[in-house]
VEXGU-377072 format. One line per field, with one value per residue (C-alpha): residue number from 1; residue in three letters; x, y, z. Coordinates in Angstrom, 1 decimal, padded with zeros to 4 digits. Layout:
BEGIN
pos = [NUM,...]
code = [Ala,...]
east = [X,...]
north = [Y,...]
up = [Z,...]
! end
This chain:
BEGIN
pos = [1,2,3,4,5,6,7,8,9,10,11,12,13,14,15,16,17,18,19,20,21,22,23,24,25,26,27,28,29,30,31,32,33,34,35,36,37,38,39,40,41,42,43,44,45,46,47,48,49,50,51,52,53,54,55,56,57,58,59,60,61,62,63,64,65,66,67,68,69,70,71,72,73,74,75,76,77,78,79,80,81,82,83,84,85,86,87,88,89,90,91,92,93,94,95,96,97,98,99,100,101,102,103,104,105,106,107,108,109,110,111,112,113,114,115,116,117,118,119,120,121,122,123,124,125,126,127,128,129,130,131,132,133,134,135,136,137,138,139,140,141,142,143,144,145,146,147,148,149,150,151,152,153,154,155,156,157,158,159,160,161,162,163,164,165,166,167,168,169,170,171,172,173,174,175,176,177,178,179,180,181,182,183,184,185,186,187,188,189,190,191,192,193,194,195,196,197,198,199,200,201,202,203,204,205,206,207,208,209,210,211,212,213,214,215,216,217,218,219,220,221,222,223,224,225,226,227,228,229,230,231,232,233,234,235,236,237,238,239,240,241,242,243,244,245,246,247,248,249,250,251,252,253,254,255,256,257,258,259,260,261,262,263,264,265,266,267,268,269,270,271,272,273,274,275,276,277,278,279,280,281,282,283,284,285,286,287,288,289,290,291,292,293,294,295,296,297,298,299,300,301,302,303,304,305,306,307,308,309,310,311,312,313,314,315,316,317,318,319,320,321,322,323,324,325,326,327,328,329,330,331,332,333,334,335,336,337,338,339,340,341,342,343,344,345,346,347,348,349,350,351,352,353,354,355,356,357,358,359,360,361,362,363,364,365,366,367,368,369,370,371,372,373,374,375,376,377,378,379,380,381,382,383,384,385,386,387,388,389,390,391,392,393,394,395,396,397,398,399,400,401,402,403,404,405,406,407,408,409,410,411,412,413,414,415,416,417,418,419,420,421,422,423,424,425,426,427,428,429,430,431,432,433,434,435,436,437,438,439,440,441,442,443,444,445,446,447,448,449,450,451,452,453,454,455,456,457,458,459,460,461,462,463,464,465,466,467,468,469,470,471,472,473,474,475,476]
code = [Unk,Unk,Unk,Unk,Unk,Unk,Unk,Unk,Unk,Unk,Unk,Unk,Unk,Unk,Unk,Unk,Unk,Unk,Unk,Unk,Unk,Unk,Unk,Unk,Unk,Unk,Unk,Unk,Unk,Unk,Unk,Unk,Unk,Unk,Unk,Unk,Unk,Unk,Unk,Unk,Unk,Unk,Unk,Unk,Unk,Unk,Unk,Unk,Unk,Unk,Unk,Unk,Unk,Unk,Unk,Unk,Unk,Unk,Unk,Unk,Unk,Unk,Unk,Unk,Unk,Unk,Unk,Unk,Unk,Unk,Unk,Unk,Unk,Unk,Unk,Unk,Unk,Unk,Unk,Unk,Unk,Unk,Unk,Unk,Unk,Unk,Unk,Unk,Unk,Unk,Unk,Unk,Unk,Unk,Unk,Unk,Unk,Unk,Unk,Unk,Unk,Unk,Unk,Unk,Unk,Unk,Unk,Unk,Unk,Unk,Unk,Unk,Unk,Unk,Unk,Unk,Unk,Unk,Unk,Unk,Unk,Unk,Unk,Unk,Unk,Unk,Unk,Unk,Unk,Unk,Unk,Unk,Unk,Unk,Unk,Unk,Unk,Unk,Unk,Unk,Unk,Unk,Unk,Unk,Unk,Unk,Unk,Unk,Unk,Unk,Unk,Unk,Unk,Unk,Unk,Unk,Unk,Unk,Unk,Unk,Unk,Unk,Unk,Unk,Unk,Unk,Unk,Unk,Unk,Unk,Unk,Unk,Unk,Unk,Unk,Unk,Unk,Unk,Unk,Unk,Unk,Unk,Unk,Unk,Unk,Unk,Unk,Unk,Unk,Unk,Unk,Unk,Unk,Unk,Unk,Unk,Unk,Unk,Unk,Unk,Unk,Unk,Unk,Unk,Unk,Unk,Unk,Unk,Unk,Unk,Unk,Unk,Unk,Unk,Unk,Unk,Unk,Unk,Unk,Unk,Unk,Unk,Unk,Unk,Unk,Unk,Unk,Unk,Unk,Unk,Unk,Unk,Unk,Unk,Unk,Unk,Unk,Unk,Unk,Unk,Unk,Unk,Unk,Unk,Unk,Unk,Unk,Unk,Unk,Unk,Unk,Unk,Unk,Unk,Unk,Unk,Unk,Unk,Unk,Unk,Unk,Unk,Unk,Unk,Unk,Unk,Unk,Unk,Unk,Unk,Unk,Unk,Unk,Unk,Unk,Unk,Unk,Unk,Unk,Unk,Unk,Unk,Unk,Unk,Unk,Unk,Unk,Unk,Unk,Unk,Unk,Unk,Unk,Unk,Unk,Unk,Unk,Unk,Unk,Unk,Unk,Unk,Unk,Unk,Unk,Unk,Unk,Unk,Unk,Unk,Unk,Unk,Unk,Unk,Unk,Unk,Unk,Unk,Unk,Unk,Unk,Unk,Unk,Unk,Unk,Unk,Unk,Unk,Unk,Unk,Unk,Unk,Unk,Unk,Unk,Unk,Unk,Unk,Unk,Unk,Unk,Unk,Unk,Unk,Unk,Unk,Unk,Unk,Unk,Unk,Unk,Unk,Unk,Unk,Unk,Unk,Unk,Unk,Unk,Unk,Unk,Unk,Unk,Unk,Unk,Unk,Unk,Unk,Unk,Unk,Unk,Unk,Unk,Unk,Unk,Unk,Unk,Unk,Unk,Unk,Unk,Unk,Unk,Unk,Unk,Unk,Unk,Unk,Unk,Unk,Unk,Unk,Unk,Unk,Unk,Unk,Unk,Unk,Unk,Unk,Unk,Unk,Unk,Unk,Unk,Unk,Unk,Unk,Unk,Unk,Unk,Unk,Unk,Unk,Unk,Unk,Unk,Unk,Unk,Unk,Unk,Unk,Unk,Unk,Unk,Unk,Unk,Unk,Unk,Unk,Unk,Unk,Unk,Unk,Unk,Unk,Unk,Unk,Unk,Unk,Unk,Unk,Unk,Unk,Unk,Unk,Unk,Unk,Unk,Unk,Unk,Unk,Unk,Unk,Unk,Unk,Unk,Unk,Unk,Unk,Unk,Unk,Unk,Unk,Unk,Unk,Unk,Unk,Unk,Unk,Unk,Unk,Unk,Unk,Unk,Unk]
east = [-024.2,-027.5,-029.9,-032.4,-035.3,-034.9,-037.0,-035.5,-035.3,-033.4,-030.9,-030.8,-030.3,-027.2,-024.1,-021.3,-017.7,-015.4,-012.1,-009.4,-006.3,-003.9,-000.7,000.0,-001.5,-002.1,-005.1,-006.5,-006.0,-007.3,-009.1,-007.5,-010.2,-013.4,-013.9,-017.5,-020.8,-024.0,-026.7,-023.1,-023.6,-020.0,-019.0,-016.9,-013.3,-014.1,-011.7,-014.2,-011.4,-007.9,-006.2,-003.1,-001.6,000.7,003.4,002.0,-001.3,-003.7,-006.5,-009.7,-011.7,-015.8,-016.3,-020.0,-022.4,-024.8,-025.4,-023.6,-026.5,-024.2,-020.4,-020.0,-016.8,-015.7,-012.4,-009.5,-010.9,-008.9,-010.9,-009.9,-009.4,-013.1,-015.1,-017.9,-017.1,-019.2,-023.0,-024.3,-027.5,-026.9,-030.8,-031.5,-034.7,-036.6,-036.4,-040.2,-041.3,-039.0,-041.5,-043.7,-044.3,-046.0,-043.0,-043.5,-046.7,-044.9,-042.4,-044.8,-046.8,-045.2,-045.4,-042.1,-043.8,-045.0,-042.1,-039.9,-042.9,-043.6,-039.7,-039.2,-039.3,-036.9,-034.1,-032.1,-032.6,-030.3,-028.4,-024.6,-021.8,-023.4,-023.0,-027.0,-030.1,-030.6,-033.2,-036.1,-036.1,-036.4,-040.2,-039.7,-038.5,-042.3,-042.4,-039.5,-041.0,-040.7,-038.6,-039.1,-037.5,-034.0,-034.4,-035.4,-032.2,-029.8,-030.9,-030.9,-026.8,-026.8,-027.6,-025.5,-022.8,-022.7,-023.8,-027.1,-030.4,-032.4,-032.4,-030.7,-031.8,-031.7,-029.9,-026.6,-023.6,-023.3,-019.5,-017.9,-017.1,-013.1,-014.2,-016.6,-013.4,-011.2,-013.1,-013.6,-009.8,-009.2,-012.3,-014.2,-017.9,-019.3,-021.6,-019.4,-017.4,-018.5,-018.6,-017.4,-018.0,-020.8,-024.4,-023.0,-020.8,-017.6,-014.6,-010.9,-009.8,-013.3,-011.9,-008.1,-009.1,-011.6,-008.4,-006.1,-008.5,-009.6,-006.5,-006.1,-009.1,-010.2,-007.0,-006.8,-009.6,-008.5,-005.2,-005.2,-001.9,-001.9,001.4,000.5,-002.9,-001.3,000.8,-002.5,-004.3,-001.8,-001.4,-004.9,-003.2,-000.2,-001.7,-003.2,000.3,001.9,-001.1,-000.9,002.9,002.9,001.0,000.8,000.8,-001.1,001.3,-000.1,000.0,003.2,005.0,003.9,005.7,009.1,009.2,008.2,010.6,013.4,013.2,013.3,016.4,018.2,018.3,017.8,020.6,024.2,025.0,028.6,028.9,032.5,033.4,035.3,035.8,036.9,037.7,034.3,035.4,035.9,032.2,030.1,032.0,030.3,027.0,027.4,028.1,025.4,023.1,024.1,024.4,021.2,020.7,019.9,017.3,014.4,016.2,016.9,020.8,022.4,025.2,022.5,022.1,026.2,026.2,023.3,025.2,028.7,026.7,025.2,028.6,029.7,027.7,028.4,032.2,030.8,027.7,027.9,026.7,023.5,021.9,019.9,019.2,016.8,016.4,013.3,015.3,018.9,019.8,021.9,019.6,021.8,019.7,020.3,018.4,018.9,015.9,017.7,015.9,015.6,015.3,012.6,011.1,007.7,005.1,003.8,007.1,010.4,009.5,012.0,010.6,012.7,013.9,013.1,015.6,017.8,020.8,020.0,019.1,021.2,022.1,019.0,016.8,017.9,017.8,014.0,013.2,014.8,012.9,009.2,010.1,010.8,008.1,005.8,007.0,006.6,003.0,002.1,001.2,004.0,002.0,002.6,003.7,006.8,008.0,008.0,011.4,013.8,017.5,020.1,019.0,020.9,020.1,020.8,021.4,023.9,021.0,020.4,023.8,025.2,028.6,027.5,025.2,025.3,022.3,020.2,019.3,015.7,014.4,015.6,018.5,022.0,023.5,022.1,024.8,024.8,025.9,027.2,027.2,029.5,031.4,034.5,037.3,041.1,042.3,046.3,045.7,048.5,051.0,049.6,046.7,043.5,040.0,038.3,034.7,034.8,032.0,032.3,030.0,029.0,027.7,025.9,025.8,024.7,027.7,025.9,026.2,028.8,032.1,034.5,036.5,033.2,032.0,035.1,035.7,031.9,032.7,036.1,034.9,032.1,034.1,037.0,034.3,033.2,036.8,037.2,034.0,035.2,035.4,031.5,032.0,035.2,033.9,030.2]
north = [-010.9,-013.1,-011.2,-013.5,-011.3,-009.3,-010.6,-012.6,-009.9,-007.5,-009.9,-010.3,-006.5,-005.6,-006.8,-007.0,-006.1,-007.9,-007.4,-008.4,-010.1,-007.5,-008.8,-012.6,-013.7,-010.4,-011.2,-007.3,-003.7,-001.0,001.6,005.3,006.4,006.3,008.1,007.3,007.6,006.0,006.8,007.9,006.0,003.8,001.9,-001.1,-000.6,002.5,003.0,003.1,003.2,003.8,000.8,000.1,-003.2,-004.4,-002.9,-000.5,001.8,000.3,001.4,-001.3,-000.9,-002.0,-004.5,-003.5,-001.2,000.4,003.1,002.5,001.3,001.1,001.4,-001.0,000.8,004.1,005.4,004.6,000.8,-002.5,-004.6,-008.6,-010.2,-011.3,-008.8,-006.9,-003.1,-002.4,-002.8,-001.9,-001.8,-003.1,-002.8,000.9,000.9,-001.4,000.1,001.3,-002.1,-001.8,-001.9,001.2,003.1,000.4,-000.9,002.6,001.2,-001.7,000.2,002.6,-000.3,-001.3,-005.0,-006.8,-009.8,-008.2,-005.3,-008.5,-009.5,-006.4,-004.8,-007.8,-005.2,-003.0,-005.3,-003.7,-000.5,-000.7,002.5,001.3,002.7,006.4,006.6,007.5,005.8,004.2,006.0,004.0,004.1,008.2,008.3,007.3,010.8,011.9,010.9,012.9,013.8,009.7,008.1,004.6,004.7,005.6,002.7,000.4,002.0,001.5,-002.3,-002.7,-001.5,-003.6,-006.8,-005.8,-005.1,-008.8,-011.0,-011.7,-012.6,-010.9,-008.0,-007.1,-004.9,-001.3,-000.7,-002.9,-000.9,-000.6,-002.0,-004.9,-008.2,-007.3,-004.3,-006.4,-008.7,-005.9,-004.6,-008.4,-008.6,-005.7,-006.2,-003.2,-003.3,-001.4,000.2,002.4,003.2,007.1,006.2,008.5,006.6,007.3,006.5,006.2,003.3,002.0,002.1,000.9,004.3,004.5,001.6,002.3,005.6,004.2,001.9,004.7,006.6,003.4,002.9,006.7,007.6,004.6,003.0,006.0,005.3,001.4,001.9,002.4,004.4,008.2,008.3,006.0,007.9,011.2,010.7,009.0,011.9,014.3,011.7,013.3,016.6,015.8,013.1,016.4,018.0,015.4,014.6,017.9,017.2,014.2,012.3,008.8,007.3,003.6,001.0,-000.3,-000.9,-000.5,001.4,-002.1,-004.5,-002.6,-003.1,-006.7,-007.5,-005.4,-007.0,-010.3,-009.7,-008.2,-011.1,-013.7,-013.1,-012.7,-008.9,-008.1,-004.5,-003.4,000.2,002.1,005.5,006.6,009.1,009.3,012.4,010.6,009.4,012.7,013.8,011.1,012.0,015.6,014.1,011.6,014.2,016.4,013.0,012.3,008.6,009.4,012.0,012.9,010.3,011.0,010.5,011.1,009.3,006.5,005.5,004.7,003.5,001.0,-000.4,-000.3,-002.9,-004.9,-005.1,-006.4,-009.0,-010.5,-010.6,-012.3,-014.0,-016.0,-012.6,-012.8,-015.3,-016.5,-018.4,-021.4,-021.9,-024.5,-026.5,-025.6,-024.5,-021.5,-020.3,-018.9,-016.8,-016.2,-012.6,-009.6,-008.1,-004.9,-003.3,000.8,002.1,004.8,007.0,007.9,009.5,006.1,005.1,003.5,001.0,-001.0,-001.5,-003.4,-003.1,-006.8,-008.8,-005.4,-007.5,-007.4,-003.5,-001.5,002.1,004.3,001.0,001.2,004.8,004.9,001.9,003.9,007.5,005.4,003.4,006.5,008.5,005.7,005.3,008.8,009.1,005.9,003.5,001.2,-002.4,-004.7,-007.0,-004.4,-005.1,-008.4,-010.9,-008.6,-010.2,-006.8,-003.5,-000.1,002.5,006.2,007.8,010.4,012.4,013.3,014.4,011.4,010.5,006.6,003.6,-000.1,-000.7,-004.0,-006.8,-006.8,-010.3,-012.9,-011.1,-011.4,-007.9,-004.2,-001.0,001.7,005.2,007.8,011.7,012.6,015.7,018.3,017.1,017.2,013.8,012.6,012.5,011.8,012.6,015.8,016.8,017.9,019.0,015.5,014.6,011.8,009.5,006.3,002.9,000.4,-003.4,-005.2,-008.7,-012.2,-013.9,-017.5,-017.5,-014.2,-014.7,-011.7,-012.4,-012.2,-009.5,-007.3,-008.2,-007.2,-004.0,-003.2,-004.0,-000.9,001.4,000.8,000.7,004.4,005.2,004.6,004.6,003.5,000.3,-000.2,-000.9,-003.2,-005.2,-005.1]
up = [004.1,004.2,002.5,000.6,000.4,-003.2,-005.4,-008.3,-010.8,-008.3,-007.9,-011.7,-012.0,-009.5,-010.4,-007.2,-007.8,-005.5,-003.9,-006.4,-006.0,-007.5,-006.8,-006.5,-003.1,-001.6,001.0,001.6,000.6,001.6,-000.7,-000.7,-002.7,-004.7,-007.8,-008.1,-005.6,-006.1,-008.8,-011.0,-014.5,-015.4,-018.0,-018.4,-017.8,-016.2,-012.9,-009.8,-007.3,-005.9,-003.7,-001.9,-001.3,000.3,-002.5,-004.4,-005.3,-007.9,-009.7,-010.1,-013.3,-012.9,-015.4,-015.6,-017.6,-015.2,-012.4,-008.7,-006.6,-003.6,-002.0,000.4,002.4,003.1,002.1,004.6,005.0,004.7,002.4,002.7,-001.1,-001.9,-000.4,-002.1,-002.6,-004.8,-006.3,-009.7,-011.4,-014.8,-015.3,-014.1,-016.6,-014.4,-011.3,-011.7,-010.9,-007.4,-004.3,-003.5,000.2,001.9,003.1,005.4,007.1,009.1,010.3,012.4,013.8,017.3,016.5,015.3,013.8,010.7,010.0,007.8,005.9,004.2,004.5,002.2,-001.3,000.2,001.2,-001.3,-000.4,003.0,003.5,004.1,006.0,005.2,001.6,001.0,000.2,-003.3,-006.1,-005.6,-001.3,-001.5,-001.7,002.2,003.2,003.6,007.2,008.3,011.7,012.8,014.3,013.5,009.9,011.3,013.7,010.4,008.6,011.6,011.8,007.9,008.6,011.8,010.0,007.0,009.0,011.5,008.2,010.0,008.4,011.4,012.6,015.3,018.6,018.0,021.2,020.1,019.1,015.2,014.5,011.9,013.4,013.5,015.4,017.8,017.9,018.5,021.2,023.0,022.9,024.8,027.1,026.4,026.0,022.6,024.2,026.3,023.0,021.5,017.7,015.3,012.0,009.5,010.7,014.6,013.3,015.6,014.1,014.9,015.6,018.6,020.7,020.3,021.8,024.5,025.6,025.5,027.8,030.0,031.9,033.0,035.2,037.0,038.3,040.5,043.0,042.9,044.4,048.2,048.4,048.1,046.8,043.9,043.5,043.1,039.9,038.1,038.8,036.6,033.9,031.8,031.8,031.0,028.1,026.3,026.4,025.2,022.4,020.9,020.0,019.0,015.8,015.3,012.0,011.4,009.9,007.3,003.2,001.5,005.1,006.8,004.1,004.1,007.4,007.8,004.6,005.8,009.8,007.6,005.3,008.0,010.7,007.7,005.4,006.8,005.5,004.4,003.0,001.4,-000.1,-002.4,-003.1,-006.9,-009.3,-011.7,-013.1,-017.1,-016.3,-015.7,-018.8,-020.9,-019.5,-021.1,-024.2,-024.2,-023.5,-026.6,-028.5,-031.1,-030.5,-026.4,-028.2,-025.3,-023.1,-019.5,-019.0,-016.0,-013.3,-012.5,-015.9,-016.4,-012.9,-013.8,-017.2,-015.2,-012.3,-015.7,-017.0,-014.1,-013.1,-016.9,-015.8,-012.4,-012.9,-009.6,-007.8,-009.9,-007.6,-004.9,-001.7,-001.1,002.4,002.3,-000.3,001.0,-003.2,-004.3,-007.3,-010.5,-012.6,-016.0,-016.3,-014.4,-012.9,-011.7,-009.0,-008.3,-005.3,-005.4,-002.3,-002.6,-000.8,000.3,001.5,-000.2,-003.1,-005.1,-008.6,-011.6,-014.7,-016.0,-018.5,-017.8,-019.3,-022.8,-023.0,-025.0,-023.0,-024.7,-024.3,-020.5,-020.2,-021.1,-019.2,-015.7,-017.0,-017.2,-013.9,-012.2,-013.2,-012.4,-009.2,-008.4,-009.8,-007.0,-010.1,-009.8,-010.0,-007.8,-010.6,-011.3,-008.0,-008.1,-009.1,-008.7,-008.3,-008.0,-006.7,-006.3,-004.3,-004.8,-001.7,-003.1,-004.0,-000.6,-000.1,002.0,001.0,001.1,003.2,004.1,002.4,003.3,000.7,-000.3,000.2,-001.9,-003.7,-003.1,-003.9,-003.6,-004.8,-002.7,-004.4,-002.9,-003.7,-006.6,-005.0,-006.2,-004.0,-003.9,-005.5,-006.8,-010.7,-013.2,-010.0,-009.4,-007.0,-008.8,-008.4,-009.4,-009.2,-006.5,-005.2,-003.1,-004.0,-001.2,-002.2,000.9,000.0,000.8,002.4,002.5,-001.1,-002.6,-000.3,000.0,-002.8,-005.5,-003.8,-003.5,-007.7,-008.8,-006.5,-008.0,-011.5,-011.4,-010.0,-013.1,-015.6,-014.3,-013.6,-017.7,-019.4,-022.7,-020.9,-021.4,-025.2,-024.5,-021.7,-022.6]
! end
């Protein structure tokens, strides 16, 4: 954006709120949701907005006192790190001194020369991506019979929009340069393109539907052959049946890094993934116990929580598993601390949050840790910082009912516990066949740096732990 024409004092008065970095080198994010609109008063540290990144929803405090003069995207929009989003007027006492109605005299005068010269006072006044006209520009609305102030607001959005410092014909197509870019790629011209976007703005969505539509009608008359014409001709009908029973879904935000980070760890790092099914029967017992038991007090205890200090015990009998892989500098990484990831499914999609320095909690230290990851998790206000430096992550997929998985490694961790559901079966106990609560565990691992012998030990060693619980106080 090039605007140069507020006076001093304007400039002075509105304060712009860029796109943050939320995460550690995140480059965009796209906002779910606004909680404010302009002439609403905020404070600093108020929240202003909702975003999602690349790994989780955040929401952006204004660090300004003042009223919002402007939003500079709509909600649904990917916003690159850096970006304005939003304007506020720290100074909305002065805006009595803002330009009066003769900017309204050159814009009903047919000649171009003079309209900049005397629009000059009410370059801040642009109305942008439909979100309204500021305070001091609604003394305009007493010409609403002419035409020529929509043609004034639609260039103001034009200009705004291509980071000119002219204005631009009224008869060009309103869209942002990654549209226009969009739209070059794919060789469709703008102006053929039905927008749908406030203020007759282009959006992604417009030329993705203008392609879609391109290549059905008008290869029909090109071909020669009636044969080949013929099944053209029925592909529009049967597009609409197929349309209506079908939705498509962008890929994008957190959905997007799962996949790009599990395509990665899966063709990356050489999975192994061993099993073993066991008798947790002693284990669910000590859960109702714990529950009843005054120290776990308001504490949420269940399987996952024994499951979690059984891995942790583990890995202190087998530290080699706690580790990682160095491809640039060819270096098996042994890490002191275990970040212990938790699988968690959300309405955004699966995220894998952690439990940091996991190692040196003490069961109710760990058992309020997992309660405040999960409900974080499922609120959407995991930060991206909670996601980050993981090094050992177990999923649950029991809860779901399935018996087990070969679960793959999140990137840059050598081991991930799958467990399986607990369920009554038939099982040899003390020579006799019993009733026994059963489940089976799966560990995928890293097999560049955990061979078969590590793995099959950290594997064997959580499932005797759960098989005799006391052996958390003896081998802890």
């Amino acid at each position: 954006m090039t605007e140069t024409s507020a006076p001093a004092a304007d400039t002075a008065r509105f304060r712009e709120f860029k796109m943050p970095d939320v995460g550690e080198g995140l480059t965009e994010a796209e906002i779910l949701k606004w909680y404010v609109q302009p002439g609403d008063t905020v404070t600093d540290g108020q929240v202003v907005c909702e975003v999602e990144t690349a790994k989780a929803a955040v929401e952006l405090p204004i660090p300004y006192d003042g009223v919002v003069h402007e939003l500079r995207f709509g909600e649904g929009v990917t916003v690159d790190v850096g970006q304005v989003i939003i304007t506020v007027d720290v100074a909305p006492g002065t805006a009595a001194a803002a330009p009066e109605a003769p900017a309204q005299v050159p814009v009903a005068e047919p000649e171009p020369a003079p309209e900049p010269e005397e629009a000059k006072p009410a370059a801040r006044q642009p109305v942008l991506v439909g979100y309204g006209v500021s305070e001091a520009s609604t003394k305009r609305r007493a010409r609403k019979g002419a035409a020529a102030p929509e043609a004034a607001v639609a260039a103001a959005v034009q200009a705004e929009l291509n980071g000119h410092g002219h204005t631009a014909p009224a008869s060009r197509p309103l869209a942002k340069p990654p549209v226009r870019k969009l739209a070059k790629d794919l060789g469709l011209d703008l102006a053929a393109i039905t927008p749908t976007g406030p203020d007759g703005i282009i959006t992604r969505e417009d030329v993705h539907a203008a392609a879609a539509s391109a290549v059905q009608p008008e290869p029909v008359a090109a071909r020669p052959e009636p044969a080949a014409a013929e099944a053209p001709a029925v592909a529009p009908a049967e597009a609409v049946g197929g349309a209506a029973r079908e939705t498509r879904t962008p890929v994008k935000g957190v959905r997007k890094a799962i996949a790009s980070a599990m395509v990665n760890s899966a063709f990356t790092a050489p999975h192994v993934t061993e099993f073993i099914t066991f008798d947790i029967t002693r284990t669910m017992k000590l859960v109702e116990e714990l529950k009843s038991d005054k120290d776990m007090a308001g504490l949420r205890v269940n399987p996952l929580l024994l499951i979690a200090k059984a891995l942790l015990v583990a890995i202190k009998r087998n530290p080699d598993v706690n580790a990682s892989w160095d491809e640039e500098n060819q270096e098996i990484v042994h890490k002191e601390y275990v970040n212990l990831g938790i699988a968690a499914a959300t309405p955004r999609g699966l995220i894998v949050p952690n439990i940091k320095d996991a190692q040196a909690m003490t069961l109710p230290r760990l058992a309020a840790a997992l309660g405040e990851l999960v409900t974080t998790a499922r609120e959407g206000k995991t930060s991206p910082a909670a996601m980050q430096g993981g090094t050992v992550t177990i999923t649950n997929v029991g809860v779901f009912g399935v018996d087990t998985g070969t679960p793959i490694l999140n990137p840059g961790e050598s081991a991930i516990l799958a467990v399986g559901a607990i369920k009554l079966q038939p099982w040899v106990h003390k020579g006799k066949v019993k009733p026994r609560q059963v489940t089976t565990l799966a560990l995928s691992f890293d097999h560049r740096l955990v061979d078969g012998e590590l793995g099959s030990r950290v594997l064997a060693d959580v499932a005797a732990i759960l098989e005799q619980p006391k052996r958390l106080i003896t081998w802890a």
